[in-house]
Biopython code that builds the backbone (N, CA, C, O; Angstrom):
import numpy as np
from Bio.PDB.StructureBuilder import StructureBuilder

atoms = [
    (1, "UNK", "N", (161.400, 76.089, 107.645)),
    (1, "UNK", "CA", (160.240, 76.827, 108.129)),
    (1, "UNK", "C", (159.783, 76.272, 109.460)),
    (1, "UNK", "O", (159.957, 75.054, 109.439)),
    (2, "UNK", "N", (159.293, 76.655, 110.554)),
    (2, "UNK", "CA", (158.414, 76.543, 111.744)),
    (2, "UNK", "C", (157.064, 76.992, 111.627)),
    (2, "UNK", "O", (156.736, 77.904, 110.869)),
    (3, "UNK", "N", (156.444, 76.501, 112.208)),
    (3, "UNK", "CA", (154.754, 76.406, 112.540)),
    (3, "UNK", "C", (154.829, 76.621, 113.829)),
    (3, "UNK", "O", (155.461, 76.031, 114.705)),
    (4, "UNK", "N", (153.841, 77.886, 113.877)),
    (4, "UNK", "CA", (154.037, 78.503, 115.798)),
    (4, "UNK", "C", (152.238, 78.284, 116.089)),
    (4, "UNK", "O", (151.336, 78.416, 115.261)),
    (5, "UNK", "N", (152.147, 77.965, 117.347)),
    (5, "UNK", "CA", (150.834, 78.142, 117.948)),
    (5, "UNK", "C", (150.559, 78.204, 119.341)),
    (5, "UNK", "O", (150.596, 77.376, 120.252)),
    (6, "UNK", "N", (150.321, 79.201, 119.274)),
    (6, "UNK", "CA", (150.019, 79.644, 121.096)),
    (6, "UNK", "C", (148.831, 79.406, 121.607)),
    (6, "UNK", "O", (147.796, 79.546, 120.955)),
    (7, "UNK", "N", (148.879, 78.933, 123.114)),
    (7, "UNK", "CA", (147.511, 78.865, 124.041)),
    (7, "UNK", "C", (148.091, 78.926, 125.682)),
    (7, "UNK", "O", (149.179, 78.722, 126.220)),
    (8, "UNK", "N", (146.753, 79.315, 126.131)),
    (8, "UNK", "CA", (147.200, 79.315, 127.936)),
    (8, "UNK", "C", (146.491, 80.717, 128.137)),
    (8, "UNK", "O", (146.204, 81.069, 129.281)),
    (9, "UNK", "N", (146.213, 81.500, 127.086)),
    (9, "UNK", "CA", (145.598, 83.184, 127.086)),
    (9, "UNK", "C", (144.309, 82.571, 127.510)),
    (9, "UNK", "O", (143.956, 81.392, 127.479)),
    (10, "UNK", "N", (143.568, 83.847, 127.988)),
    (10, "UNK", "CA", (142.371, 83.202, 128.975)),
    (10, "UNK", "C", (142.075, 84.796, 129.798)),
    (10, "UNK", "O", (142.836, 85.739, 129.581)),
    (11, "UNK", "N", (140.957, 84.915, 130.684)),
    (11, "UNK", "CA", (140.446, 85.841, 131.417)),
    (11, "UNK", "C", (141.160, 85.787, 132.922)),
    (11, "UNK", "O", (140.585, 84.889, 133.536)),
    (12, "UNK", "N", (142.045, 86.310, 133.643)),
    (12, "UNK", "CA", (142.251, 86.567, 134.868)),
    (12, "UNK", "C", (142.263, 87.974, 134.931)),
    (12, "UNK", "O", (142.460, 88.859, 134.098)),
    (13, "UNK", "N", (141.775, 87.931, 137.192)),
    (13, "UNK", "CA", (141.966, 88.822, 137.736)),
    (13, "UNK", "C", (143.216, 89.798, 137.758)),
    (13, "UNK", "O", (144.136, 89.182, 137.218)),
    (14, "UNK", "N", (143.591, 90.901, 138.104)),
    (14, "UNK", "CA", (144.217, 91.857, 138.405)),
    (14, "UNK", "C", (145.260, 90.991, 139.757)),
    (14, "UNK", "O", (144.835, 90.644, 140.858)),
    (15, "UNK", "N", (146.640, 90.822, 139.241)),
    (15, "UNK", "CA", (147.518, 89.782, 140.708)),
    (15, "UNK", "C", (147.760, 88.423, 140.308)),
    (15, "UNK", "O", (148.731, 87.742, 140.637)),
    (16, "UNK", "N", (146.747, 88.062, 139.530)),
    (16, "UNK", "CA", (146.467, 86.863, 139.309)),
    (16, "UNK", "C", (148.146, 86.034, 137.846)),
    (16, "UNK", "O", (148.879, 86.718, 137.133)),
    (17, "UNK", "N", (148.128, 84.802, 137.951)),
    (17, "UNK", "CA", (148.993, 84.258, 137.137)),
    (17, "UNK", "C", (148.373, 83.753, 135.742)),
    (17, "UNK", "O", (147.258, 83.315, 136.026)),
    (18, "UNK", "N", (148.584, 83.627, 134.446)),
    (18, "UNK", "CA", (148.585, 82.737, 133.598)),
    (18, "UNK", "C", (149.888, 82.112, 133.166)),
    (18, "UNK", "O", (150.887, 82.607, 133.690)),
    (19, "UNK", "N", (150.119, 80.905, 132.128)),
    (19, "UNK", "CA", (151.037, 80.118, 131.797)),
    (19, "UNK", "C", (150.905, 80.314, 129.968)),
    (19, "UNK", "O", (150.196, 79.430, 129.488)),
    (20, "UNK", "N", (151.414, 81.217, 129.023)),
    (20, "UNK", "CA", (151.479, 80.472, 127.701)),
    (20, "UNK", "C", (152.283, 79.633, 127.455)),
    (20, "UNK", "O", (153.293, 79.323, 128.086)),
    (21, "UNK", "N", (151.733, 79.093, 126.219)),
    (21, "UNK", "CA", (153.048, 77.993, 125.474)),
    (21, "UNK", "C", (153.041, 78.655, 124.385)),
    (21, "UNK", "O", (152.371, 79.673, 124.214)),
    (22, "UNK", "N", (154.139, 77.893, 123.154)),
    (22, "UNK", "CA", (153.827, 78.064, 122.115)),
    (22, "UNK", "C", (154.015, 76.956, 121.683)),
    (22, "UNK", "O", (155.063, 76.495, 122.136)),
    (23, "UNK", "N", (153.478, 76.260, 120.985)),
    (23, "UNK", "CA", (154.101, 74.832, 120.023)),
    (23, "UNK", "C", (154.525, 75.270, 118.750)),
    (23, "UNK", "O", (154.002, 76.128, 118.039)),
    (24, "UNK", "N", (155.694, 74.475, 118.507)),
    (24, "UNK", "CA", (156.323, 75.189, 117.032)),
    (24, "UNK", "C", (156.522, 73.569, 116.074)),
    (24, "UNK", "O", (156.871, 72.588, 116.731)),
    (25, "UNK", "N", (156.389, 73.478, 115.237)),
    (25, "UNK", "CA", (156.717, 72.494, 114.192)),
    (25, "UNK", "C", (157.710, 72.984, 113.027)),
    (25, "UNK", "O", (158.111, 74.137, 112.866)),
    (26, "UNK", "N", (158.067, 71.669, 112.123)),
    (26, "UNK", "CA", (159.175, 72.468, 111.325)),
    (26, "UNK", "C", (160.316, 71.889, 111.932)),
    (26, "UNK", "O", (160.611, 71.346, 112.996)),
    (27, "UNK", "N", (160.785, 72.167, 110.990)),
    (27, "UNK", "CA", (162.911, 71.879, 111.567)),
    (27, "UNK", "C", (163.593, 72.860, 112.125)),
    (27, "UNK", "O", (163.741, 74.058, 111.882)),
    (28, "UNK", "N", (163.984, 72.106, 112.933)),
    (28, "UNK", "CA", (165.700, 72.816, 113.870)),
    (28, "UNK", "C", (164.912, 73.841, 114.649)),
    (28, "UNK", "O", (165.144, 75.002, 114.312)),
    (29, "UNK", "N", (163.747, 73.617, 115.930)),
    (29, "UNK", "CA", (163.353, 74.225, 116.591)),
    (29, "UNK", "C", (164.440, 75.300, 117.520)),
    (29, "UNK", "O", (164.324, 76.479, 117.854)),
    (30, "UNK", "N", (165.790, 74.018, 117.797)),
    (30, "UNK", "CA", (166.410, 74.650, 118.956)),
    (30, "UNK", "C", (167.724, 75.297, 117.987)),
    (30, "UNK", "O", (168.873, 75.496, 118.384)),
    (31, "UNK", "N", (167.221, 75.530, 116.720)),
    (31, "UNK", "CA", (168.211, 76.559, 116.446)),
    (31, "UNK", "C", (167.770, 78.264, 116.481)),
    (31, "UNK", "O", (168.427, 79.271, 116.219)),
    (32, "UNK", "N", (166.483, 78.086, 116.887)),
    (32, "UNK", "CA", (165.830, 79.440, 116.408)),
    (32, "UNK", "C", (165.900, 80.242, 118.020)),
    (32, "UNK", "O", (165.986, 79.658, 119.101)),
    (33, "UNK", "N", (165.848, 81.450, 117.835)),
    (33, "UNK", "CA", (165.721, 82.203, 119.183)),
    (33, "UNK", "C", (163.894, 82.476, 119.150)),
    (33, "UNK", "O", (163.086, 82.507, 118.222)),
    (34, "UNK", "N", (163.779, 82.620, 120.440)),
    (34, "UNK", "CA", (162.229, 82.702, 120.381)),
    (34, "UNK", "C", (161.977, 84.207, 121.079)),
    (34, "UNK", "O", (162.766, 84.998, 121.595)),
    (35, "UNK", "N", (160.843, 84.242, 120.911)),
    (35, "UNK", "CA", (160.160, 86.084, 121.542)),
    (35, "UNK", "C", (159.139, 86.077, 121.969)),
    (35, "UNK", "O", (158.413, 85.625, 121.084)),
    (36, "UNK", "N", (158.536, 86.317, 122.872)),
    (36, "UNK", "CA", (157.155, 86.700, 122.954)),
    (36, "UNK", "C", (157.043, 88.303, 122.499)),
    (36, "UNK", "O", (157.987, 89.093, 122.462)),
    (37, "UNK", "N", (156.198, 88.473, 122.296)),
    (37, "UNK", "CA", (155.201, 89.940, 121.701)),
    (37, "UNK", "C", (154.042, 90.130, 122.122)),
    (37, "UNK", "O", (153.312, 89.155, 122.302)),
    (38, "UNK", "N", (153.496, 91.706, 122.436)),
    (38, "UNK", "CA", (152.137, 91.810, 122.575)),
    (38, "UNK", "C", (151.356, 93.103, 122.109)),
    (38, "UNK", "O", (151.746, 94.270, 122.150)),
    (39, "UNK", "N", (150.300, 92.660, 121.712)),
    (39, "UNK", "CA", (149.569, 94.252, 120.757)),
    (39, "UNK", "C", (148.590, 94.328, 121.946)),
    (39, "UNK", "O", (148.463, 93.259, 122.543)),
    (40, "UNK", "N", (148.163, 94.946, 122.225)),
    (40, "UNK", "CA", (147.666, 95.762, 122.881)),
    (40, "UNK", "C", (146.419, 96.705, 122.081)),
    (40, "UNK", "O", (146.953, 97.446, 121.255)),
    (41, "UNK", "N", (145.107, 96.842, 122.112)),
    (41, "UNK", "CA", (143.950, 97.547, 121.627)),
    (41, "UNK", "C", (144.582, 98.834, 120.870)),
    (41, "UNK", "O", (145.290, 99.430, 121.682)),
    (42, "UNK", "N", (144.582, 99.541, 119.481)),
    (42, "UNK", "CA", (145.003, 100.605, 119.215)),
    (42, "UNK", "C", (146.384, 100.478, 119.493)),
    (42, "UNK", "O", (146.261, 101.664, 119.799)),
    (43, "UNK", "N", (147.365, 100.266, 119.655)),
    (43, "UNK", "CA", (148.513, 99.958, 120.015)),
    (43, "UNK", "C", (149.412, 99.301, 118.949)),
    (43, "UNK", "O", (149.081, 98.522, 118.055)),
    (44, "UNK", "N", (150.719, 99.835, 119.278)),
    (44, "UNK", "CA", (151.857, 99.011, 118.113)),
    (44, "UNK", "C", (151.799, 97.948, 118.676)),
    (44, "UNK", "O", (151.149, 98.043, 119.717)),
    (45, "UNK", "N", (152.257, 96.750, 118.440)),
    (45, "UNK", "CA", (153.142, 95.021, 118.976)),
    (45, "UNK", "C", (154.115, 95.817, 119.556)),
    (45, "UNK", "O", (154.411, 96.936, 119.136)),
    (46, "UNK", "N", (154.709, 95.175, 120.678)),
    (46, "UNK", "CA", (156.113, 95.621, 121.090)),
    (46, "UNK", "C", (155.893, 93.881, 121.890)),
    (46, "UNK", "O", (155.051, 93.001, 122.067)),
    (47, "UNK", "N", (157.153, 94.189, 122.127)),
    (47, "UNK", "CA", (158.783, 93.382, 122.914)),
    (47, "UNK", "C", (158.467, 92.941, 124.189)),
    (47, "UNK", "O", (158.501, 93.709, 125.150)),
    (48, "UNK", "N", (158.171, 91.804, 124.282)),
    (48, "UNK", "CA", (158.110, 91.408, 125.904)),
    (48, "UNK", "C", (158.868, 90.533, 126.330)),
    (48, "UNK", "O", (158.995, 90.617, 127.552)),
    (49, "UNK", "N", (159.782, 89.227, 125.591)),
    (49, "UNK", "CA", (160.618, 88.309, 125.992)),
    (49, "UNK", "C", (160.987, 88.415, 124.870)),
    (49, "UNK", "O", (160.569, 88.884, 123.811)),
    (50, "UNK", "N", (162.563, 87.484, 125.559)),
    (50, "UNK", "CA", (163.423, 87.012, 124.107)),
    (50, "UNK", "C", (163.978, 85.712, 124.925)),
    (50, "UNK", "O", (164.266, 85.868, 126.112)),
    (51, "UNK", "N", (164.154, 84.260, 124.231)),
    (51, "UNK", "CA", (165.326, 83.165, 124.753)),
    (51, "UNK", "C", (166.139, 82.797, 123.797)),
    (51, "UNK", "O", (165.710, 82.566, 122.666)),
    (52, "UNK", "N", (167.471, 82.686, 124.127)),
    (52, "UNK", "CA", (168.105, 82.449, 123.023)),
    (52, "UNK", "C", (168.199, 80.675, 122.725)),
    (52, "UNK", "O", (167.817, 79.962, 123.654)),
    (53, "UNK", "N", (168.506, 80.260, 121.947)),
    (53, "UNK", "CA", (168.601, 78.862, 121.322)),
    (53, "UNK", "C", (168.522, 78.030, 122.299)),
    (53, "UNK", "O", (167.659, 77.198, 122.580)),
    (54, "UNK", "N", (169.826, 78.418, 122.969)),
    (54, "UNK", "CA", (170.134, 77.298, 124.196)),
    (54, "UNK", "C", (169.310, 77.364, 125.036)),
    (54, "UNK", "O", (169.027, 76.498, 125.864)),
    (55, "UNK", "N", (168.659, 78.831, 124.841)),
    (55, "UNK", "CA", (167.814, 78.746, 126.877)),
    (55, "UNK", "C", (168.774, 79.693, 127.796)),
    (55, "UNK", "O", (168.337, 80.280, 128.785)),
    (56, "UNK", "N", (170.181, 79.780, 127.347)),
    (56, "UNK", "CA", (170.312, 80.637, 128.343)),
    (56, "UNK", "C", (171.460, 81.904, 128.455)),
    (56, "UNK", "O", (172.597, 82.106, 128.880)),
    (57, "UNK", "N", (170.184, 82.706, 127.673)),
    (57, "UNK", "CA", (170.318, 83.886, 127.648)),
    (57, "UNK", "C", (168.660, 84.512, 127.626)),
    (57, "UNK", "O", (167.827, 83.907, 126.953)),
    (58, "UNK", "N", (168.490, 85.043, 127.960)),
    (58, "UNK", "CA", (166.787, 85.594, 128.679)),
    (58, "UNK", "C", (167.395, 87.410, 128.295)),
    (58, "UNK", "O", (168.490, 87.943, 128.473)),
    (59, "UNK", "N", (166.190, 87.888, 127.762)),
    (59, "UNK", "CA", (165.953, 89.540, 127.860)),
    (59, "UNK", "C", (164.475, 89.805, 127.894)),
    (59, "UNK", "O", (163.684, 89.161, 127.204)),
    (60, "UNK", "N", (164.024, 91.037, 128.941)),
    (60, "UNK", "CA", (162.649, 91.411, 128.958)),
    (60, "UNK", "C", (162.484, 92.582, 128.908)),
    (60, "UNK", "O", (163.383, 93.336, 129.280)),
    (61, "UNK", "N", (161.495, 92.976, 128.517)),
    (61, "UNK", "CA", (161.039, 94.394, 128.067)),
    (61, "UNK", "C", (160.872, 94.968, 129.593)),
    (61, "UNK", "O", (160.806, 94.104, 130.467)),
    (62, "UNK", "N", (160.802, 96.252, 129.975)),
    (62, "UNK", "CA", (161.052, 96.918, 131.612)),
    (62, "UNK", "C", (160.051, 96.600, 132.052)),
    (62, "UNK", "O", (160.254, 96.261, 133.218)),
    (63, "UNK", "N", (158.542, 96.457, 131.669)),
    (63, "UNK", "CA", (157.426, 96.616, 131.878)),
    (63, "UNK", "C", (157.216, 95.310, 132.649)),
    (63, "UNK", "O", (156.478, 95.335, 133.634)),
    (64, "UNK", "N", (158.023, 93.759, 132.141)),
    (64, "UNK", "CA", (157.446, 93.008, 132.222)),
    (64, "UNK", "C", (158.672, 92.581, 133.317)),
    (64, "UNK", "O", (158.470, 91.393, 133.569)),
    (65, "UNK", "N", (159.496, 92.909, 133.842)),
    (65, "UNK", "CA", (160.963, 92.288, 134.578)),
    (65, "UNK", "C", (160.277, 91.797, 135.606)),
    (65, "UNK", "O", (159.125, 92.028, 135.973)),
    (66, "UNK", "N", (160.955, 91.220, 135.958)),
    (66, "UNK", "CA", (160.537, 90.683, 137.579)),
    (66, "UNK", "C", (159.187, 90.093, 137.405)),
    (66, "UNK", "O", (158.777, 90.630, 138.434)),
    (67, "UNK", "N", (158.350, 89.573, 137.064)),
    (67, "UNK", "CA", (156.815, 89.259, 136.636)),
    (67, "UNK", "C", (156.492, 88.410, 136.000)),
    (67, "UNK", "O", (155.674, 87.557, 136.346)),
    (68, "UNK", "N", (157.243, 88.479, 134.604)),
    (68, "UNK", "CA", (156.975, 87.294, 133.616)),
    (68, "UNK", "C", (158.740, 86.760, 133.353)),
    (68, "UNK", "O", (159.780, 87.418, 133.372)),
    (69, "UNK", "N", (158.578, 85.844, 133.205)),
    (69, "UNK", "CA", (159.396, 84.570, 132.915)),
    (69, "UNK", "C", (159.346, 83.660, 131.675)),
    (69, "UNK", "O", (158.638, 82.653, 131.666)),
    (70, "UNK", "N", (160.225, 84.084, 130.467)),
    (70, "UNK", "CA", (160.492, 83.027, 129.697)),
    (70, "UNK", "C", (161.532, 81.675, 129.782)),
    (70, "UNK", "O", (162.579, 81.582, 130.422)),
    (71, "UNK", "N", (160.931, 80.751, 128.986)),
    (71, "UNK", "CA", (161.194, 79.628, 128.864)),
    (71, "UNK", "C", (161.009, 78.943, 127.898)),
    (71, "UNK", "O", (160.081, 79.111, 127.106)),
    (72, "UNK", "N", (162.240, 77.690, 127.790)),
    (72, "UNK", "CA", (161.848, 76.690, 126.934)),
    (72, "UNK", "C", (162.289, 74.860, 126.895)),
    (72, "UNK", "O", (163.074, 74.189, 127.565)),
    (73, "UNK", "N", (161.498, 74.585, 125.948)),
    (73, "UNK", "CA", (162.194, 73.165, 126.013)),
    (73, "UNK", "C", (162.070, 72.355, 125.141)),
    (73, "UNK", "O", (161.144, 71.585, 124.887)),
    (74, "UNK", "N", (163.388, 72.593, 124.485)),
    (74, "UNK", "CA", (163.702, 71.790, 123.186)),
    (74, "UNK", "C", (163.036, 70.494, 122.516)),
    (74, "UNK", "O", (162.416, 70.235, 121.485)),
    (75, "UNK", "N", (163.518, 69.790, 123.703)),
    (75, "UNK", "CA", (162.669, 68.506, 123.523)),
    (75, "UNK", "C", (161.227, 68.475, 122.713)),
    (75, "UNK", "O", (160.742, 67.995, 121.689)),
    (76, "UNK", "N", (160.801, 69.432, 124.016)),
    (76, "UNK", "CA", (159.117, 69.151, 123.394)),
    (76, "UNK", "C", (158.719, 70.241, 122.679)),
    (76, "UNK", "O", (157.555, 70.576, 122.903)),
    (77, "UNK", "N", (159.540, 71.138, 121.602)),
    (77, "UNK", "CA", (159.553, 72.137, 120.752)),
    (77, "UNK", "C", (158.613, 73.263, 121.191)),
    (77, "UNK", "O", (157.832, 73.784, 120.395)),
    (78, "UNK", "N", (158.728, 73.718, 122.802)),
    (78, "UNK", "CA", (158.130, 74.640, 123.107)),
    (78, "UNK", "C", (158.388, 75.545, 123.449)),
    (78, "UNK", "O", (159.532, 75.476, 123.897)),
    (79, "UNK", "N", (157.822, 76.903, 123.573)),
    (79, "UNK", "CA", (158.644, 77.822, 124.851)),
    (79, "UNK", "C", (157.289, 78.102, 125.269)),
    (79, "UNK", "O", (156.210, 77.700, 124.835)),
    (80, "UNK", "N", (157.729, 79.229, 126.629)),
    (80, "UNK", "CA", (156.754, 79.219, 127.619)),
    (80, "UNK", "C", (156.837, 80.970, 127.676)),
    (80, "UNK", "O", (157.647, 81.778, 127.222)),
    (81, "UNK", "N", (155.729, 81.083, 128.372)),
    (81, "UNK", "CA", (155.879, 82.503, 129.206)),
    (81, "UNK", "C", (155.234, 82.043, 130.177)),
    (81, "UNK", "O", (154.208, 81.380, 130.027)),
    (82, "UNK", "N", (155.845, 82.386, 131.524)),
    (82, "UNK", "CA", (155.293, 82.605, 133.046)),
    (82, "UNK", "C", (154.637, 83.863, 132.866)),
    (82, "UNK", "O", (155.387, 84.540, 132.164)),
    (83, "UNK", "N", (153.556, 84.542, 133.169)),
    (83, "UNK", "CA", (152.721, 85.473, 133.892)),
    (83, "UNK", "C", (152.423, 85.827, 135.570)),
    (83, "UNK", "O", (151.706, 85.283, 136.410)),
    (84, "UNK", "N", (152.981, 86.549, 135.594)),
    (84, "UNK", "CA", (152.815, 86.486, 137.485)),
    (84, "UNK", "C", (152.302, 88.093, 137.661)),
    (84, "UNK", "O", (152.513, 88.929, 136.782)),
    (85, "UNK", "N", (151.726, 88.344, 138.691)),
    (85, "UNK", "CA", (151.176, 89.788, 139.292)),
    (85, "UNK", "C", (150.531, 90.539, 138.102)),
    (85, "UNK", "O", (150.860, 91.718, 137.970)),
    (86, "UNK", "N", (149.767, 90.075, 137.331)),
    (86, "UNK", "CA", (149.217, 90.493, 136.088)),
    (86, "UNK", "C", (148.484, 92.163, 136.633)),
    (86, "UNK", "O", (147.864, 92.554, 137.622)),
    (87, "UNK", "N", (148.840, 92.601, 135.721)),
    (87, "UNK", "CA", (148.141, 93.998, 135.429)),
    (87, "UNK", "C", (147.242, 94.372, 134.419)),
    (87, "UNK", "O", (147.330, 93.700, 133.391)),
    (88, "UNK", "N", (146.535, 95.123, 134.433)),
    (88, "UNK", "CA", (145.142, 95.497, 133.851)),
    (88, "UNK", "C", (146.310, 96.097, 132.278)),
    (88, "UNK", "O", (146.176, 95.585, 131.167)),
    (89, "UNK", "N", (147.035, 96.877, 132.484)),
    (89, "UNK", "CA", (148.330, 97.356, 131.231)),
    (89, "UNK", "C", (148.113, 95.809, 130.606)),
    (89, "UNK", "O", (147.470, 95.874, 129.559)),
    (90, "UNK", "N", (148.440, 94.597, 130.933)),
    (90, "UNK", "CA", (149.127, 93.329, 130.250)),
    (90, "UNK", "C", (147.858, 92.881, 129.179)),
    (90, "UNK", "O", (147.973, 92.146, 128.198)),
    (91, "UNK", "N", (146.852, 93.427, 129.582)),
    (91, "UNK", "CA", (146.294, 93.134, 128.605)),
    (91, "UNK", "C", (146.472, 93.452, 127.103)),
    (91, "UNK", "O", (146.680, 94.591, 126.684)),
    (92, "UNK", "N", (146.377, 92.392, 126.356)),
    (92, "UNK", "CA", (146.463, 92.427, 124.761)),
    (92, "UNK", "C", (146.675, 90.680, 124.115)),
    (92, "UNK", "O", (146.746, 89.594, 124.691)),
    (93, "UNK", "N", (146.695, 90.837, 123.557)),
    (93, "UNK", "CA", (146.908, 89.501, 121.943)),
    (93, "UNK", "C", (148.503, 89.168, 122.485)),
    (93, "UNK", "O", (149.413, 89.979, 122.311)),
    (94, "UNK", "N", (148.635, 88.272, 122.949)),
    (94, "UNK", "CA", (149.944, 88.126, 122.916)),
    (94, "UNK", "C", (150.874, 87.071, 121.429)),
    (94, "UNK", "O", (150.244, 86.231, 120.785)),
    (95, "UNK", "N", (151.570, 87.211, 121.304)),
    (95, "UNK", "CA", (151.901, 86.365, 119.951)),
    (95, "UNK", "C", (153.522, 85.800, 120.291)),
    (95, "UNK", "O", (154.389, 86.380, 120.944)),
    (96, "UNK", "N", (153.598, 84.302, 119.520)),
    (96, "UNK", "CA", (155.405, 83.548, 119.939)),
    (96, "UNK", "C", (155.962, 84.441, 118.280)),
    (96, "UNK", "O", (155.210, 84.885, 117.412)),
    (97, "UNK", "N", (157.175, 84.461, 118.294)),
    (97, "UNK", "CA", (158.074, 84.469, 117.237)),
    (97, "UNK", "C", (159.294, 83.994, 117.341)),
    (97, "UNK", "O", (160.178, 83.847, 118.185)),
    (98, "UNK", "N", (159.037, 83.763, 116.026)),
    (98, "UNK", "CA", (160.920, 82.529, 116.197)),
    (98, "UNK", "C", (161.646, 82.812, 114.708)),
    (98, "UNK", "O", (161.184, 82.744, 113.569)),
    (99, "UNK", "N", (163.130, 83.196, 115.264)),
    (99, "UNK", "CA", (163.915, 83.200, 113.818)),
    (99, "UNK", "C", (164.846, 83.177, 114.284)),
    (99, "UNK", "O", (165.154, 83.332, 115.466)),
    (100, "UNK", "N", (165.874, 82.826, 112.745)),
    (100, "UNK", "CA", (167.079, 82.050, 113.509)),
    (100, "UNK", "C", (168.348, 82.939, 113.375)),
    (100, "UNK", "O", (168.680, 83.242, 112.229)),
    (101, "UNK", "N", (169.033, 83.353, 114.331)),
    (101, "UNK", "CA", (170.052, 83.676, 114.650)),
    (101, "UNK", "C", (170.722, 84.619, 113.749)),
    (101, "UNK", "O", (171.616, 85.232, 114.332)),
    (102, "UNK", "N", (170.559, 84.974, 112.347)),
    (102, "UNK", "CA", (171.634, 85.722, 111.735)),
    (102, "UNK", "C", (170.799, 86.611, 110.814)),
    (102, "UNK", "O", (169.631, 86.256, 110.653)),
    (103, "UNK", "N", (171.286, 87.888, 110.084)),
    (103, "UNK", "CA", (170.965, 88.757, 109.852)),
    (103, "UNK", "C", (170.349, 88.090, 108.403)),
    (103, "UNK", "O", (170.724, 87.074, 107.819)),
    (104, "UNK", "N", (169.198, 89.105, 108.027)),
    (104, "UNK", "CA", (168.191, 88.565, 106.797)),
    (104, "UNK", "C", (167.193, 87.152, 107.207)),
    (104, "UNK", "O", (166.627, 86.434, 106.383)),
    (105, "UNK", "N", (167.171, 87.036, 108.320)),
    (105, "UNK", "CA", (166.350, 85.349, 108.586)),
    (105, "UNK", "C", (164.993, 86.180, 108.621)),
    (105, "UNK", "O", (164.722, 87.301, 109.051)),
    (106, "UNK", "N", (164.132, 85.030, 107.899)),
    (106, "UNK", "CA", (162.949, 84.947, 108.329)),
    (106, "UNK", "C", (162.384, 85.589, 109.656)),
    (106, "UNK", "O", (162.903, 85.644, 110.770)),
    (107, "UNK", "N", (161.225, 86.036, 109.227)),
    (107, "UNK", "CA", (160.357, 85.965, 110.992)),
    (107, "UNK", "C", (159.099, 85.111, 110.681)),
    (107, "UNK", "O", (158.332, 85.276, 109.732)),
    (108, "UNK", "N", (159.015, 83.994, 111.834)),
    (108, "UNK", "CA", (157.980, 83.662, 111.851)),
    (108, "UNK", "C", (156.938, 83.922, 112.883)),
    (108, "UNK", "O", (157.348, 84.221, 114.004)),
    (109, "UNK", "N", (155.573, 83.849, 112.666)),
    (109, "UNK", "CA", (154.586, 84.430, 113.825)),
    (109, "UNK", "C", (153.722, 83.134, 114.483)),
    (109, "UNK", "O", (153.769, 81.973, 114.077)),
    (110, "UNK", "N", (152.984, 83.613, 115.522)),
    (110, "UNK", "CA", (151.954, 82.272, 115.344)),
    (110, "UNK", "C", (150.706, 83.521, 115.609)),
    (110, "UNK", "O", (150.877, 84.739, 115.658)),
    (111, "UNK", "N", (149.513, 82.797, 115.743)),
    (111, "UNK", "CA", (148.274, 83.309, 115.378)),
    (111, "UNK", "C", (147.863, 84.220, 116.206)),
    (111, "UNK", "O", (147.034, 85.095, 115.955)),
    (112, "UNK", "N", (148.665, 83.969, 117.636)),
    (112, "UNK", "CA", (148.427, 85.205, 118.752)),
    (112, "UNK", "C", (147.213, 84.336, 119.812)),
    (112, "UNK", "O", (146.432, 83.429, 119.524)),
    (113, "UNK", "N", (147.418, 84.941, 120.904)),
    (113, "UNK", "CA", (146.150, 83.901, 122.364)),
    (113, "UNK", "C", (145.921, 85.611, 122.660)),
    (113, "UNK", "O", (146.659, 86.452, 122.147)),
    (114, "UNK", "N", (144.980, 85.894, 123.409)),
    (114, "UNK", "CA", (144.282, 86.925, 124.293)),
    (114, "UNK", "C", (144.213, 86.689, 125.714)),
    (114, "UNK", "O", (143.544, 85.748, 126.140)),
    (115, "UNK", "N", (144.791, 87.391, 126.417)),
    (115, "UNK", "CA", (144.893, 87.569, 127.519)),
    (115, "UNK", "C", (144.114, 89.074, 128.031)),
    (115, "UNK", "O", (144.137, 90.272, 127.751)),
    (116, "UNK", "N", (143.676, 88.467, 128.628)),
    (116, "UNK", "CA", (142.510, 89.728, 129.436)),
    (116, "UNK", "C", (142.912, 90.122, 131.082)),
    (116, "UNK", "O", (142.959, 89.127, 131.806)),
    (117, "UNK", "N", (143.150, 91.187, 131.632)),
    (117, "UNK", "CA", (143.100, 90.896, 133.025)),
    (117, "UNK", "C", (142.118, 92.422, 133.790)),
    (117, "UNK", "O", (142.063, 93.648, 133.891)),
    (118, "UNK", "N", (141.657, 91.446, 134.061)),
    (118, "UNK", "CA", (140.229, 92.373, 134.809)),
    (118, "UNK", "C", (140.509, 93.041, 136.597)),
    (118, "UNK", "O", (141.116, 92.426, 137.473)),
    (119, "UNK", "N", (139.908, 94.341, 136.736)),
    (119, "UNK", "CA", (140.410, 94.420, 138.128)),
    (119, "UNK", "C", (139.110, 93.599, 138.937)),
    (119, "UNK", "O", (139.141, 93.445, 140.158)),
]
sb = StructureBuilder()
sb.init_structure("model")
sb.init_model(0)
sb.init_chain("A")
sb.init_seg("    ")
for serial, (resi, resn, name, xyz) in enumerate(atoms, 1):
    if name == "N":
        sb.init_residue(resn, " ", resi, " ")
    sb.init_atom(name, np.array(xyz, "f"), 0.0, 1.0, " ", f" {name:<3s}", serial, name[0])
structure = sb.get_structure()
């Protein structure tokens, strides 16, 4: 099992950057692929990053290409999202997920951070 917990969500301007993390606990961090997600007010969750185990393999949802940047680092059982040129759209609950590699695995969540971006 992993233990996920996100922070770095916070109030910025419209252009403006934030940084999440997620901290994960639990075993075999760097076997799991990680995701970011985001719900959005009235809105389904959808798809905004994916890293795979190693780090390097990266996929992003269209919305977010060029803009946001995932990351991670084993070591210190984290991954990241870069935020860059934020849009008033990016707003929502963003949430980490991590599961491992093969069909029927677990999903795990963490509690979700809020990100706001104001014009």
């Amino acid at each position: 099992q992993v233990q996920l917990v996100e922070s770095g969500g916070g109030l910025v301007q419209a252009g403006g950057s934030l940084r999440l993390s997620c901290a994960a606990s639990g075993r075999s961090f760097n076997s799991y692929r990680m995701d970011w997600f985001r719900q959005a007010p009235g809105k389904e969750r959808e798809f905004v990053a994916a890293i795979a185990w190693s780090g390097g393999s990266t996929a992003y949802a269209d919305s977010v290409k060029g803009r946001f940047t995932i990351s991670r680092d084993n070591a210190k059982n984290t991954v990241y999202l870069q935020m860059n040129s934020l849009q008033l759209e990016d707003t929502a609950v963003y949430y980490c997920h991590a599961k491992l590699p093969f069909v029927g695995a677990a999903d795990y969540w963490g509690q979700g951070t809020q990100v706001t971006v104001s014009s």
